[in-house]
C-alpha positions in Angstrom: 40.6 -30.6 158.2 40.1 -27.1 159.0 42.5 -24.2 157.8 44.5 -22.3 160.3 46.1 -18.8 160.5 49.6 -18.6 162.8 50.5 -14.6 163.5 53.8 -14.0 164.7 55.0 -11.0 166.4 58.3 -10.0 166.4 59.1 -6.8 168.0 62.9 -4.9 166.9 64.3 -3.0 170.0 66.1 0.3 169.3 69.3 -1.5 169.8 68.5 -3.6 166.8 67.5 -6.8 169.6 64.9 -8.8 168.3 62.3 -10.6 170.3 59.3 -12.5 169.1 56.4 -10.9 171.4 54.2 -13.8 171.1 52.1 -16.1 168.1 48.6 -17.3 168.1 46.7 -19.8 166.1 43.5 -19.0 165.0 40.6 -20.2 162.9 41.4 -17.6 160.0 43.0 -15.1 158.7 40.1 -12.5 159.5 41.2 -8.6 160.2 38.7 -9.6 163.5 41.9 -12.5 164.4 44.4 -9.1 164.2 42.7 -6.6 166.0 42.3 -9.6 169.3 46.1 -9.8 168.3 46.7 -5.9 168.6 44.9 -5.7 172.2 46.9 -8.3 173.6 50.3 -7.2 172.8 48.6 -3.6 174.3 47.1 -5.4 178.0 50.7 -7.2 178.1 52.1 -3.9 178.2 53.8 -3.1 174.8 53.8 0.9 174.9 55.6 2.2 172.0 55.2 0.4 168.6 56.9 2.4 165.6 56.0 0.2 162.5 53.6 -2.7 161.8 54.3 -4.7 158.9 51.5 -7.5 158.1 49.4 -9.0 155.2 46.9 -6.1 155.2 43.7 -7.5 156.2 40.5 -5.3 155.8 40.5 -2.6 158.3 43.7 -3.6 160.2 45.3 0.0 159.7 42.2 1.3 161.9 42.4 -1.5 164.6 46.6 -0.5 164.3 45.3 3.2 165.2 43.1 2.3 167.6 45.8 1.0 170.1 48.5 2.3 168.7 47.4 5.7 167.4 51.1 6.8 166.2 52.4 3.5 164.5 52.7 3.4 161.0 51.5 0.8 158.8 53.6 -0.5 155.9 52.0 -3.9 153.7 55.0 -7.1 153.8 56.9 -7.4 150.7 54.7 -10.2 149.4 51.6 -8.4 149.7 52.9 -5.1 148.7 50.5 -3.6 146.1 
């Protein structure tokens, strides 16, 4: 049995709202699996995103800037260095 990666977005409206933007399964956990993750949430039209807060694979603060060049990037708790 192969392992698989489930990414959840969950976007936080200024009203405090909160919304889960979409989830995908893929075949890992790759920083290649984020950035397909980071264009889609762009082509469905997601303009403004403030913070992202995820594992921290290699690169992702790059892919983060390339669509979303004024986002910042903070690691999740558990992966907090």
């Amino acid at each position: 049995m192969e392992k698989e990666a489930l990414h959840i977005a969950l976007g936080i409206d200024p009203e405090g709202k909160k919304e889960i933007l979409g989830f995908w399964i893929n075949p890992s956990d790759l920083s290649n699996s984020c950035e397909l993750i980071i264009n889609d949430l762009k082509e469905r039209a997601i303009k403004e995103v403030l913070l992202f807060i995820a594992d921290g694979p290699s690169g992702i603060r790059e892919k983060i800037k390339k669509y979303y060049p004024t986002a910042d990037f903070q690691s999740c708790i558990i992966h907090a260095e």
